[in-house]
C-alpha positions in Angstrom: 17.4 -37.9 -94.8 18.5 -40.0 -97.9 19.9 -43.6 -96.6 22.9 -43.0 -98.6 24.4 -40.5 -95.7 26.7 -41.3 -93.2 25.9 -39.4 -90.4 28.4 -39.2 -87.0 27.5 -36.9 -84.6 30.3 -36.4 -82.1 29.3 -35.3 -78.2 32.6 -33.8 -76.6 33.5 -31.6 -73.1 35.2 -31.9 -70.4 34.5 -33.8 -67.3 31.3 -33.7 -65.5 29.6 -30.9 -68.2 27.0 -34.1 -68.4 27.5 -35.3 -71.8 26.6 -39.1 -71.1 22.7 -37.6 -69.9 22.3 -35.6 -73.1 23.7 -38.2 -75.2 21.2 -40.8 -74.0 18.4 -38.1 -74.5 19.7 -37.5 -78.8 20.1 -41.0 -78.8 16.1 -41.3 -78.1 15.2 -38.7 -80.4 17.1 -39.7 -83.2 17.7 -43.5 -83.4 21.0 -43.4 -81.8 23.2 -45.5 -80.0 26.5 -44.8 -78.2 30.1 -45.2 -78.6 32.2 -44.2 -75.8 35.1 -42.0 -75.8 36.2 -41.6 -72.2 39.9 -43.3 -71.8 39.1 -44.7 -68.4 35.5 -46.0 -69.2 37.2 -48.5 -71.3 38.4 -50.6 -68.2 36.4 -53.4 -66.8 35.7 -53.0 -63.2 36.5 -49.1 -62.6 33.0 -47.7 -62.7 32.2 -45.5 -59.5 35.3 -43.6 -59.8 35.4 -42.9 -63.8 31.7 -42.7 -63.7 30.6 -44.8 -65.7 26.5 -44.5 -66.8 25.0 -47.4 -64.9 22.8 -49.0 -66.4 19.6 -48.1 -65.4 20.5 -45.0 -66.6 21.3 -45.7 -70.4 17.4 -46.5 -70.8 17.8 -49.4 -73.2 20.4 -47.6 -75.5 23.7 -49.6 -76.6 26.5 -48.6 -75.6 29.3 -49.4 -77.5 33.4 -49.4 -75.5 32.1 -49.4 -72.2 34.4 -52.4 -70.4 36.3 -53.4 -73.2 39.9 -53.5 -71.7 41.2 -55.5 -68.6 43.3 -53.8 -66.3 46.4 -55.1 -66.6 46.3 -53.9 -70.1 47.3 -50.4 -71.6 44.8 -49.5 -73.7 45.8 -47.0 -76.7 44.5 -44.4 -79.2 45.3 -46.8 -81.5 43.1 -49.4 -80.2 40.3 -46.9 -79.5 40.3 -46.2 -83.7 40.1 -49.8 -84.2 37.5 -51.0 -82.1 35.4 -47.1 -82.8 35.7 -48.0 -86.3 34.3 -51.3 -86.0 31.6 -49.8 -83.7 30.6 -47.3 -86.4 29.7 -49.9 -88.8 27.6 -51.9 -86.6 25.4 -49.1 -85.5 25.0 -47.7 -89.1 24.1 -51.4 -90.2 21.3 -51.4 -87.9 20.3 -48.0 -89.7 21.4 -46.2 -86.5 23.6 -43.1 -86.1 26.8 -43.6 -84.1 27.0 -40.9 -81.7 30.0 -40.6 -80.2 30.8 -39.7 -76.6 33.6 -38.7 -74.1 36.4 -36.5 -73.2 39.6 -37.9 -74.1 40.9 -35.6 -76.5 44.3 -37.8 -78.1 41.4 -40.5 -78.9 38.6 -38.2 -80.9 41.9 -36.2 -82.6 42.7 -39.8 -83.4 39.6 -40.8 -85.0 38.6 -37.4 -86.5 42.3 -36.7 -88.5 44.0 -40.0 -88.2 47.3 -41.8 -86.5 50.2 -41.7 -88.1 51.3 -45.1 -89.0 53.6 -46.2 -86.2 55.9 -48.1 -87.6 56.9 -51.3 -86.0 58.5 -50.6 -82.6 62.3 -51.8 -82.0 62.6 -52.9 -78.6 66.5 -53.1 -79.2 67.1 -49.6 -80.1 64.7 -48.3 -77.5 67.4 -49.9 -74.6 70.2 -48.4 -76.4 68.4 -44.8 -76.3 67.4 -45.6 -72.7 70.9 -46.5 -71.8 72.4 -43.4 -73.8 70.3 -41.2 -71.8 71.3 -42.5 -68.4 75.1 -42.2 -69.4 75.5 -39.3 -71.2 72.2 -37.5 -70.1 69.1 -36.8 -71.8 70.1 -32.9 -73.5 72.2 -35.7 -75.7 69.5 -37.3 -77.2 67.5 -33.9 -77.3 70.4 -32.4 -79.9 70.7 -35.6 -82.0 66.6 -35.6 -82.1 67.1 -31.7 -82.6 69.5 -32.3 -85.7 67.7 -35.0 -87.7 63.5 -33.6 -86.9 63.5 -30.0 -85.3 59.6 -29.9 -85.7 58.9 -32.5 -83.6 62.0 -31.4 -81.0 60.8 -28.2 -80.3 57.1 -29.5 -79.9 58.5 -32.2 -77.0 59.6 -30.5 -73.7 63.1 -30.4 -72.7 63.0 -33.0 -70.0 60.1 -35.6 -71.5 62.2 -38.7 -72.2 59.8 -41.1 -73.1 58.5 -38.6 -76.3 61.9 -38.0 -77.3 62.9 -41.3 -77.1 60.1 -42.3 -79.5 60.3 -39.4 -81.9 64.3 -40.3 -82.1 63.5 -44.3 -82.7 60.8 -43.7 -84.9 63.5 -41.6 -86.8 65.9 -44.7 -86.7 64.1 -47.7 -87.6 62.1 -45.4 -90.6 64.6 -42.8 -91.5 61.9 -40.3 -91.4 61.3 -38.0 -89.0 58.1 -37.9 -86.6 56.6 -34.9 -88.1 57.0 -36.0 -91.5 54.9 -39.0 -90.7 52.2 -37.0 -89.3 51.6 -34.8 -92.5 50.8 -38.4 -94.0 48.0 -38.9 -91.9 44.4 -39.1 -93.0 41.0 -39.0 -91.2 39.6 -42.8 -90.8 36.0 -40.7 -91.0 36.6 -38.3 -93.9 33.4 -39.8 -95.8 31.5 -38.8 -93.3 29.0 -36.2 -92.3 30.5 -35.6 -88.9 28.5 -32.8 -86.3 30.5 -32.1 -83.8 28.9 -31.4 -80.7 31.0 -29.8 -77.7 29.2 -29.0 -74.3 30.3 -26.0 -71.7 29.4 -24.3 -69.0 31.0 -21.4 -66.7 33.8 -22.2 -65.2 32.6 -21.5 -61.9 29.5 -23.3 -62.3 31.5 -26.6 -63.7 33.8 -26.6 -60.8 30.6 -26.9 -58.2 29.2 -29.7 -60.3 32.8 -31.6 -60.6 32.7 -30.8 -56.1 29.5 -32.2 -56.0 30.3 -35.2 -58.4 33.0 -36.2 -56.6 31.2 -36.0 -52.7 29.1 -38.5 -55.2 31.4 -41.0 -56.0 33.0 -41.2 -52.6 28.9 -41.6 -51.2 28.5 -44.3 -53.9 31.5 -46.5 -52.5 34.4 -45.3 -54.4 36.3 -46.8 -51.8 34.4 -50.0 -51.4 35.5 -50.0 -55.3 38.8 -50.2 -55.0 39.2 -52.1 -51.7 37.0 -54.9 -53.9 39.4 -54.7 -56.9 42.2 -54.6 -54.5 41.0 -58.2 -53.2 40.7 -59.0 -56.9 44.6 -59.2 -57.1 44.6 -55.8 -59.5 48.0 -53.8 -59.5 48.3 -50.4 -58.1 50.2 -49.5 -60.8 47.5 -50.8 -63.6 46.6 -48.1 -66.1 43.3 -47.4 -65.0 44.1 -46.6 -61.3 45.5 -43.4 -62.8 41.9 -42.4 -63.5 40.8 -39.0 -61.4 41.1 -39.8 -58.0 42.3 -43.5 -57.7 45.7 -42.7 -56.4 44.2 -40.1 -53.8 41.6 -43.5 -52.2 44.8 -46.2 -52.7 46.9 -43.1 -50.0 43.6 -43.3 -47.7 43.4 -47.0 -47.6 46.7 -47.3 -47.1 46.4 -44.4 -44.3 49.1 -42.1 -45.7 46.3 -39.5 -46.1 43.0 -38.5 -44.3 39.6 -39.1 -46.0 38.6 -35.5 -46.3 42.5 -34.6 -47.8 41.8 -37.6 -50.7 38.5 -35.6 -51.5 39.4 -32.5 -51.6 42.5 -33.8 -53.9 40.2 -35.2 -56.2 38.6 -32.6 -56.6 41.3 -30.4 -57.2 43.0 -33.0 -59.6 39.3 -33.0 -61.4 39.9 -29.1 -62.0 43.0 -29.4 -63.3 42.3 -31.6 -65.4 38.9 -29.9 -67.2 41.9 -27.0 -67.9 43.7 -29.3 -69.9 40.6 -31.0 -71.6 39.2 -27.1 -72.5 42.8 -26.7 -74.3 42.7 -29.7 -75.9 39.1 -28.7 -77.5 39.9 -25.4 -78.2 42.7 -26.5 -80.6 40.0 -29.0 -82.5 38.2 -27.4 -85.5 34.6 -27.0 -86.5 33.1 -28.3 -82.8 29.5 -25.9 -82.6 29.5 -25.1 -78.7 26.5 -25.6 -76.4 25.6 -25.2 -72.9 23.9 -28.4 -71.5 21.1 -26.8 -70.1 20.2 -26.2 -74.0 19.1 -29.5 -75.1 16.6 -27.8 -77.2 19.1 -25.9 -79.7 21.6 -29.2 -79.7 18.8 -31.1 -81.2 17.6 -28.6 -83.5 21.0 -27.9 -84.6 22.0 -31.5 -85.6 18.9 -32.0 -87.3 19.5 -29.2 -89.6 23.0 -30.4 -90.4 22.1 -34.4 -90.7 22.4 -35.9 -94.5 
């Protein structure tokens, strides 16, 4: 391996497939460290529920984005780039590989092939599209969006106002439509030597580890959790208590449903959304898939394809 190679080995799957254990195990082998990618692991404070690795369990390797956001915050693709990015450069300065790590598809498409660049956003014009959808209806802004960027209209479904409001500002205050912007987009990593990594099991088999992972959390005190940040002040309506199973515990504590519903829920919610991770992954290119249980061939295969 000459020094001159940027090496980014990207771990990906959905939920519960046990990426975090075999990333820790690579990271040993090769001189690693981590760099999370898990949209909910971002937050400070949400760790039984989004499970978190706790520490014991990293075994002295850094982990990079792990309680980087405050609740009250939204945290965005855009931010994940920025601080990955910064990430990246640290680790390799310490002559380490960045390995990165999670399940949130919209932030590794984001870092693998870019974000289009935004453009400022226009408060003003936002309220008047918000105020011409409640008067004349959304279908209105749906044909003027379908007149001036069909690509992006027929992409956005019928009824999703907040898309079509921003593809239709972003057309107003750029004069360029949405899709145009994103054939402009280029990879913040194309210099890399990036091996992408993406972990699987049978369905069936998945769906009793996600049921036995969530009887986990709720044994670990997923409750306790978010009575605790409850006390703390924190808003029900904060973006990480739309993490997996958040809003099924806030229904039990506030007795609108049974312990054993708000499990089963979770789990349910947990399934579905493993579907929509899988068809998120299955629309990325070049990821070499593995089962977890292989730790063996994983290694052996990013060896052979390091720089």
């Amino acid at each position: 391996m000459h020094s001159k190679a940027k090496n980014l080995i990207v771990i990906l799957g959905p939920t519960g497939v046990g990426k975090s254990s075999i990333a820790v195990r690579l990271s040993k082998k090769l001189g690693g460290e981590i760099i999370n990618c898990d949209s909910m692991q971002v937050y400070k404070g949400f760790d039984v529920g989004t499970d978190k690795i706790p520490l014991k369990k990293r075994e002295g390797i850094p982990h990079h984005l792990l309680d980087v956001a405050d609740f009250s915050t939204q945290y965005t693709a855009a931010d994940f780039v920025d601080q990955a990015l910064k990430a990246i450069k640290d680790v390799l300065r310490r002559k380490k590989i960045p390995i990165i790590v999670g399940g949130t598809g919209l932030y590794l498409k984001a870092l693998l092939d870019g974000l289009f660049p935004e453009g400022k956003r226009d408060p003003e014009l936002r309220q008047k599209l918000e105020k011409e959808a409640q008067e004349k209806g959304l279908e209105s802004l749906r044909a003027k969006l379908m007149e001036v960027d069909p690509a992006s209209c027929q992409k956005i479904h019928d009824n999703d106002k907040v898309r079509i409001i921003r593809a239709l500002e972003i057309f107003l205050s750029t004069q360029k439509p949405l899709s145009q912007h994103f054939l402009n987009t280029r990879s913040h990593v194309d210099d890399f030597n990036i091996i992408r990594i993406g972990l699987k099991l049978e369905r069936q088999v998945l769906y009793k580890k996600i049921e036995k992972r969530t009887d986990k959390m709720f044994e670990k005190g997923m409750i306790r959790e978010v009575e605790n940040l409850l006390k703390q002040e924190v808003d029900e309506n904060s973006p990480p208590f739309r993490a997996l199973g958040y809003k099924n515990v806030l229904k039990f504590i506030r007795k609108e449903m049974p312990l054993e519903e708000a499990i089963l829920l979770t789990k349910r919610d947990t399934r579905r959304y493993v579907k929509r991770q899988m068809t998120w992954f299955r629309k990325m290119e070049g990821i070499n898939w593995f089962s977890p249980n292989d730790f063996d061939a994983v290694l052996k295969f990013i060896k052979d394809n390091l720089e």
